[in-house]
N, C-alpha and C positions, 0 to 999 in steps of 0.2 A: 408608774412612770410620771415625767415630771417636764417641764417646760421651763429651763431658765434664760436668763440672758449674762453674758459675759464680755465685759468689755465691748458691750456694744451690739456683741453676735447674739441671736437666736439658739438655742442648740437647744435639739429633744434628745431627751438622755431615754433610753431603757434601762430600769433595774435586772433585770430576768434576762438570762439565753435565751427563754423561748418569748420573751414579750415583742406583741406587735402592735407597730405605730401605725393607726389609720387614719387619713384624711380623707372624711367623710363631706368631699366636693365633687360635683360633676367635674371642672378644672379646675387643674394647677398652673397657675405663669409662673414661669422663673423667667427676670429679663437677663440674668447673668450667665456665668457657668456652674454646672451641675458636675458634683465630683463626688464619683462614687469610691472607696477604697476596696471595698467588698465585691458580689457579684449582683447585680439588676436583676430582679425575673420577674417578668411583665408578661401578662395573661392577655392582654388586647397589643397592638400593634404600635409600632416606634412614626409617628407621622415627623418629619426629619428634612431639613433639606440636604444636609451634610454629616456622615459618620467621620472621624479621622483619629489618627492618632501618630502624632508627628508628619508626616509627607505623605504617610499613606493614607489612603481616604476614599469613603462611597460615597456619593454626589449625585442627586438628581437636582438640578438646576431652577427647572422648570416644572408644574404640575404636570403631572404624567407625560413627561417627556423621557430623555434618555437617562441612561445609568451610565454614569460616570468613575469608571475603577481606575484609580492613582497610584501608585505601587512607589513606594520610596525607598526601596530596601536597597540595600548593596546590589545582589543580580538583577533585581525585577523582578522578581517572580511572585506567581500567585501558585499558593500550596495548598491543592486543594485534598483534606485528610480523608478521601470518603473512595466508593470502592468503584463510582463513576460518575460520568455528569452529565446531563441529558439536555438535549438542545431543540427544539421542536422544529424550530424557525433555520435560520439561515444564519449558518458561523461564517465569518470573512475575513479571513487572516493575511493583513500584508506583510508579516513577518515570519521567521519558522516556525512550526509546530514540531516539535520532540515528544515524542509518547512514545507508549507500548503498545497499546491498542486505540486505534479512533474509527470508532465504529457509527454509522446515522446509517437511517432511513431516508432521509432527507438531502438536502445538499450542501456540500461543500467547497467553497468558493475561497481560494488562495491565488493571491499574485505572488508570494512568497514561495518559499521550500517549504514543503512537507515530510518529515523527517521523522522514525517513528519503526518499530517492531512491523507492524500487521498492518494494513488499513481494509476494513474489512467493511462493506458496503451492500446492503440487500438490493438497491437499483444500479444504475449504470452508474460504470464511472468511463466520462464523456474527453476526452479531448481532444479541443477548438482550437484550429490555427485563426485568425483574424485576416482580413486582407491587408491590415497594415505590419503584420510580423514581418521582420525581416528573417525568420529563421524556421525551419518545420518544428511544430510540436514534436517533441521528444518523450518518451518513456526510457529511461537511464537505470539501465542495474550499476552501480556503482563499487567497482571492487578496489576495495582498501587494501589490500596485499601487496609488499613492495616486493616479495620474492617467491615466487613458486616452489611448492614444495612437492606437490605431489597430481604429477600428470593424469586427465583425464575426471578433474575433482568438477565439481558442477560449480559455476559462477554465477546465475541467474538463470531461473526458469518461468515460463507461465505452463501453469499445469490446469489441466480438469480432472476432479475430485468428484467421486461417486457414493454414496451412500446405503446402496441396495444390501437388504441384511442375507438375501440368497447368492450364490455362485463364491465368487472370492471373496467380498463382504466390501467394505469400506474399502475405498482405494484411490489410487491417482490411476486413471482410463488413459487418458492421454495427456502427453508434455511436449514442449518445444523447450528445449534446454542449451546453451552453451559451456561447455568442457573446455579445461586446460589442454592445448596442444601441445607446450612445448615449454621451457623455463624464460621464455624470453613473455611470457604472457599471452601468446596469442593463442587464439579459441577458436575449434570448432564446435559445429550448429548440428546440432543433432531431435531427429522430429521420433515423438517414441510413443505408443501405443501397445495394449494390451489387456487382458484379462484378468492378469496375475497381480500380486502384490505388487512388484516392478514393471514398469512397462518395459517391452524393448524396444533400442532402437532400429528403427524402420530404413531413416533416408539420414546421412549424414554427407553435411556440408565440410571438407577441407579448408580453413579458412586459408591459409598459405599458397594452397597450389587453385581453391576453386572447385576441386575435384567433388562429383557428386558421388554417393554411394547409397545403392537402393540393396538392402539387404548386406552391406559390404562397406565394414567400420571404417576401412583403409584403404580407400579407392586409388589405384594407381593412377589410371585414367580419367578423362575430362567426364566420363556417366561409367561407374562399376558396377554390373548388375550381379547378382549371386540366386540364382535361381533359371527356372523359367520365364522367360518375357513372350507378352502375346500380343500383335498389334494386328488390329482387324483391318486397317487399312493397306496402304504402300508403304515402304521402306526404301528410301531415296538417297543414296551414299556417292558421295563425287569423289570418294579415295576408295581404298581397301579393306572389304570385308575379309577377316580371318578368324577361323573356327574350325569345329570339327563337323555339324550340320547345320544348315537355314531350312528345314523345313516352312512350306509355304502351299497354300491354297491357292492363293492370291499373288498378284502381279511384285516382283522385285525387279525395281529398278535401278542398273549400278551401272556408271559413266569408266569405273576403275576397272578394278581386277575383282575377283572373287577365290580367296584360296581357302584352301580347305581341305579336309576325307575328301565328302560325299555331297553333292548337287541334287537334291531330289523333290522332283514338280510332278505335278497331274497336269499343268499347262504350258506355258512357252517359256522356254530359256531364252 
């Protein structure tokens, strides 16, 4: 190898592909700029106050102060090519977050939208009205469909998911879910439970009429029941009860009529 000058410039030439140029000094000052065409690989650490290249740029301003990421691109974005990104501390997003998955152990603090696949969380996830909101905290399923297709389709649920490798194995135990009612968008509420692969539904809300249904998908009236009902107390009705038996132990009290078969007590009518 060889050390000439040209026109002024410095320039260390290598003869050989594999020849290496060593500068054997504790440091190097360069007061200028340093222009690599090739690729740098440095075995000790970049001491830096600014990375950049064109608008975009990492900044630490101040000795061990903050880290400053600049993004000059057309969208903004930062692309990160790896298979995830680990946060120990505390992320604070005043703007959206779009993912697939954003998963911590830790906490996540957005004034923004949170926008994204899964948000999948090992502690709580907590929300705070303040006394200064003017509006209740919200949790919003949000359905993007301008036209219904197919009545009875599920449009947001919160489910409990079970793991047990005996009985039915891995499962959803229980859900609270809202269903397609009708083409016009609107939904009933449906609470569902069980041991099987699917749960069933238990108690379902009418959004349109109100009607509840306990056992009874399509409750005519304001409470449908489909079963036996057992209430260890009174039964206090200011219109008319109509069936075919009230069996009773216990006191019934009715201001109305009582039609029916059969009337049948062990104590006072």
């Amino acid at each position: 190898s060889s050390v000439k000058r040209v026109s002024g410039d410095y320039t260390i030439q290598s003869l050989g592909a594999s020849d290496v140029v060593n500068v054997n000094s504790p440091f190097v000052n360069i007061d200028g700029n340093l222009t690599v065409t090739g690729n740098a690989v440095l075995v000790g650490n970049i001491n830096a106050d600014k990375i950049f290249n064109g608008t975009t740029s990492i900044e630490i301003p101040t000795s061990s102060g903050n880290a400053n990421v600049t993004i000059g691109g057309t969208s903004n974005v930062a692309v990160f090519a790896t298979t995830g990104a680990y946060i120990t501390g505390l992320a604070s997003v005043t703007g959206n977050v779009q993912a697939g998955n954003l998963r911590t152990a830790g906490l996540i603090s957005a004034t923004g939208t949170v926008t994204g696949s899964n948000l999948s969380a090992t502690g709580n996830i907590i929300v705070t009205r303040t006394s200064s909101a003017t509006s209740l905290p919200i949790i919003r399923f949000n359905d993007a469909n301008t036209a219904v297709t197919t009545l009875g389709a599920n449009i947001g649920a919160i489910e409990w998911f079970v793991n047990d490798s005996t009985g039915a194995g891995a499962r959803v135990s229980a859900r609270i879910q809202a269903v397609y009612a009708d083409t016009n968008g609107n939904s009933n509420l449906q609470i569902q439970t069980g041991s099987t692969a699917t749960p069933t539904t238990r108690i379902t809300v009418i959004g349109s009429s109100g009607n509840v249904g306990i056992a009874n998908a399509a409750p005519l009236d304001t409470l449908a029941v489909t079963g036996t009902t057992y209430v260890s107390g009174n039964i206090t009705s200011a219109a008319n009860i109509s069936g075919a038996n009230l069996i009773t132990a216990g006191l019934a009290t009715v201001t109305g009529n009582i039609t029916g078969a059969n009337l049948i007590t062990a104590g006072l009518a």
